[in-house]
C-alpha positions in Angstrom: -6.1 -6.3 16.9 -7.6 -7.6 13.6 -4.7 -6.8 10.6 -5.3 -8.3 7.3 -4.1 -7.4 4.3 -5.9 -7.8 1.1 -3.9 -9.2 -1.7 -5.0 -9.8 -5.6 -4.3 -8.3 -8.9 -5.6 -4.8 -10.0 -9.4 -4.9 -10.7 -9.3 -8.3 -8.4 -12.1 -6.6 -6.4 -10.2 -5.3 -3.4 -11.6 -2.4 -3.1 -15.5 -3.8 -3.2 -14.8 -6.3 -0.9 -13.3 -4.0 1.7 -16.2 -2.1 1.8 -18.1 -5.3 3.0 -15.2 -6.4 5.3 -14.8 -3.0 7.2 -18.5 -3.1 7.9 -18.4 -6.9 9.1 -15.1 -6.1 11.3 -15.4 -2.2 12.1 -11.4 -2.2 10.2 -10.1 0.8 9.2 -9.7 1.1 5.4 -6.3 1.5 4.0 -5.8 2.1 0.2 -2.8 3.2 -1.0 -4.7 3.8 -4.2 -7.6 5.9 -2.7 -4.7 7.8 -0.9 -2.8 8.5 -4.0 -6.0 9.5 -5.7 -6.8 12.0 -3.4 -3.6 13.5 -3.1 -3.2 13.5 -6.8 -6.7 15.5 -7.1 -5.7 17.6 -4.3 -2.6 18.5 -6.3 -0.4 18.3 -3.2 3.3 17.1 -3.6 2.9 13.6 -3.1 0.1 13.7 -5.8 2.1 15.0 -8.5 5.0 12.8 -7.9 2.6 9.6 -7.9 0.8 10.7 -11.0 4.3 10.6 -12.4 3.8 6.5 -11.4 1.2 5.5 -11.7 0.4 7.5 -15.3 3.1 4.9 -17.0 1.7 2.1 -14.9 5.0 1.9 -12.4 4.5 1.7 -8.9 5.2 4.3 -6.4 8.8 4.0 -5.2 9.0 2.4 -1.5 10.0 5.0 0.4 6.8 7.8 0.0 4.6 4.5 -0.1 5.8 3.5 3.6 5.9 6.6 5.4 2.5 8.0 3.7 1.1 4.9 5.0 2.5 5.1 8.6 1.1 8.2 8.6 -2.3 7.4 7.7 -1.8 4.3 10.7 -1.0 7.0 13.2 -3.9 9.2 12.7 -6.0 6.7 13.8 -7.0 6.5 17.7 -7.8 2.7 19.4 -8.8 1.3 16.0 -10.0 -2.4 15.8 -7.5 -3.5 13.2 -6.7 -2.7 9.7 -7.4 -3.9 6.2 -4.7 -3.0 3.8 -5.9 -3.0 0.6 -2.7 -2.6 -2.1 -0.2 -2.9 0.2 2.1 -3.8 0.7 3.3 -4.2 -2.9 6.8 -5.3 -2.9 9.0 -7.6 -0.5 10.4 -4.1 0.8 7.4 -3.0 1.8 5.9 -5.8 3.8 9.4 -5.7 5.8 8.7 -2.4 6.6 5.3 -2.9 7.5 6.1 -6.1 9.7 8.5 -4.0 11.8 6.2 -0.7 11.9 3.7 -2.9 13.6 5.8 -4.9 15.4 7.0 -1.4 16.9 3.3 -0.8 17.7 3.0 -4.0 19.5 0.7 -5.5 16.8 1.4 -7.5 13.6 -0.4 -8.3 10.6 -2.9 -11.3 11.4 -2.9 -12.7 7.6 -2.6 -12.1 3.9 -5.8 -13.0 1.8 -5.4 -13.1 -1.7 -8.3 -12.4 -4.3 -7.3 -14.9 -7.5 -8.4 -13.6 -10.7 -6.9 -14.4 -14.2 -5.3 -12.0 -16.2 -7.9 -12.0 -19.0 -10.9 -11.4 -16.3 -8.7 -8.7 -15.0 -8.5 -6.5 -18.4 -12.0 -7.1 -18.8 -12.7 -5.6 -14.9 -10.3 -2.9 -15.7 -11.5 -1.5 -18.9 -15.2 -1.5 -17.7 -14.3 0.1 -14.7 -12.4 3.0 -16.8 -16.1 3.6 -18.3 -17.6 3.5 -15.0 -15.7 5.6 -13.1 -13.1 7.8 -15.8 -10.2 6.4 -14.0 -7.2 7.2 -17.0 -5.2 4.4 -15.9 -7.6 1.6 -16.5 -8.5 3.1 -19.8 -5.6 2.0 -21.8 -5.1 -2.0 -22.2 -0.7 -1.0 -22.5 -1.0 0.2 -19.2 -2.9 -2.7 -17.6 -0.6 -5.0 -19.1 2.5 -3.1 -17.6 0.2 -3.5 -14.4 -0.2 -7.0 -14.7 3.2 -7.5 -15.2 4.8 -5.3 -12.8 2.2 -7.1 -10.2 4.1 -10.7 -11.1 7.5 -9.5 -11.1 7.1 -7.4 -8.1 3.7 -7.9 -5.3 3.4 -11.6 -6.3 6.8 -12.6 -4.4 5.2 -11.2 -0.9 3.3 -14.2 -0.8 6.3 -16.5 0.0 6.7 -13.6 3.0 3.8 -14.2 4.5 3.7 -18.2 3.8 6.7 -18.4 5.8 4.8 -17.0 8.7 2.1 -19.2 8.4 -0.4 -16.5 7.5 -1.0 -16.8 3.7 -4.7 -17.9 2.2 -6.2 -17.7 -1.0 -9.6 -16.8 -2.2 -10.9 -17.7 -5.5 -12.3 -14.3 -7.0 -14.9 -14.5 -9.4 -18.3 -15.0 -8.7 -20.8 -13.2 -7.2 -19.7 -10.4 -4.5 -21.8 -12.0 -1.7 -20.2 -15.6 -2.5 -16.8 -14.5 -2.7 -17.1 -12.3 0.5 -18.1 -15.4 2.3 -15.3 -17.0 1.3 -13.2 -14.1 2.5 -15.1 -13.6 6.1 -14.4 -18.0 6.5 -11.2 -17.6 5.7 -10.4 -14.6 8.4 -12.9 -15.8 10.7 -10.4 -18.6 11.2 -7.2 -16.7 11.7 
C-alpha cells in the first residue's frame, strides 16, 4: 500500500498537486481542509467548532483532527494507498497516525514536502481568496498567524519522519507539470 503524505506550507500547492497524484497512483484523497470545509458548510458539529479554528488562523485541536480522519480511512474498502494532504500537522498527530496504520498493518511510505517561501505563499494565498472566496486567505493577519503557527508547530514533523528514513523535499515553484515530476521521481523511488 502506497501512503504518502503531502507536506508544505498553506498555498504550497498541495491540494493541485494531489489532484495529479491521485490520478497517477489511483490514492485516495485525504484533506483535512476539504473535510473541514465541508463540514463547516454543512453546518454539522464538527463544522462549527473548526470554524471556531480555523477563522483566527489556529489549528484544529488534535483530538477531532485524528479521529475525523480515522474515520474518513475506514470508510474506505481495499484502497491502493493514501495521500494525506495537511496532515498530519503537529508531532502528536503523526504519532497517532503511525500507530493507526500500524494497527492496520500498513504505514506511511514517505513524507514529501512542497518548499515555497513565505513571501510566494501570501502572494498564492491572497489570489486564491479572489479566486475561490475562501475568508481565511483573504486577510494577510491571518496568513501570517498561518505561516507561523505552520513553523512552530507542522515544521518539527519533519525530524519524525527523517528519523525513519522517509523524508524528501520538493522544490515548489515552477510550473505545475515540472514540479509534479519532481514529486512522481521522488515517490516513484520510495
Amino acid at each position: 500500500m502506497l501512503n504518502i503524505i503531502l507536506f508544505g506550507p498553506p498555498g504550497a500547492g498541495k491540494g493541485t498537486q494531489s489532484v495529479k497524484l491521485i490520478e497517477k497512483y489511483g490514492l485516495v484523497h485525504l484533506s483535512t481542509g476539504d473535510i473541514f470545509r465541508a463540514n463547516m458548510k454543512g453546518e454539522t458539529e464538527l463544522g462549527i467548532l473548526a470554524k471556531s479554528y480555523i477563522d483566527k488562523g489556529d489549528l484544529v485541536p488534535d483530538e477531532v483532527t485524528i479521529k475525523m480522519l480515522e474515520s474518513e480511512v475506514n470508510k474506505q474498502e481495499n484502497p491502493k494507498g493514501f495521500i494525506f494532504d495537511g496532515f498530519p500537522r503537529t508531532s502528536a498527530q503523526a504519532v497517532a497516525l503511525d500507530q493507526f496504520l500500524s494497527g492496520r498493518g500498513t504505514e506511511i511510505s514517505g513524507c514529501v514536502s512542497l518548499i515555497v517561501a513565505d513571501d510566494e505563499v501570501r502572494v498564492r494565498l491572497l489570489n486564491r481568496a479572489k479566486d475561490s472566496g475562501r475568508a481565511d486567505d483573504a486577510d494577510i493577519n491571518v496568513i501570517n498567524d498561518r505561516i507561523q503557527i505552520y513553523k512552530n508547530e507542522t515544521l518539527p514533523i519533519i525530524g519524525h519522519y527523517e528519523k525513519l528514513d522517509r523524508y524528501s523535499a520538493v522544490y515548489g515553484v515552477g510550473e505545475i507539470e515540472e514540479i509534479f515530476k519532481l514529486l512522481t521521481d521522488v515517490i516513484d523511488s520510495l
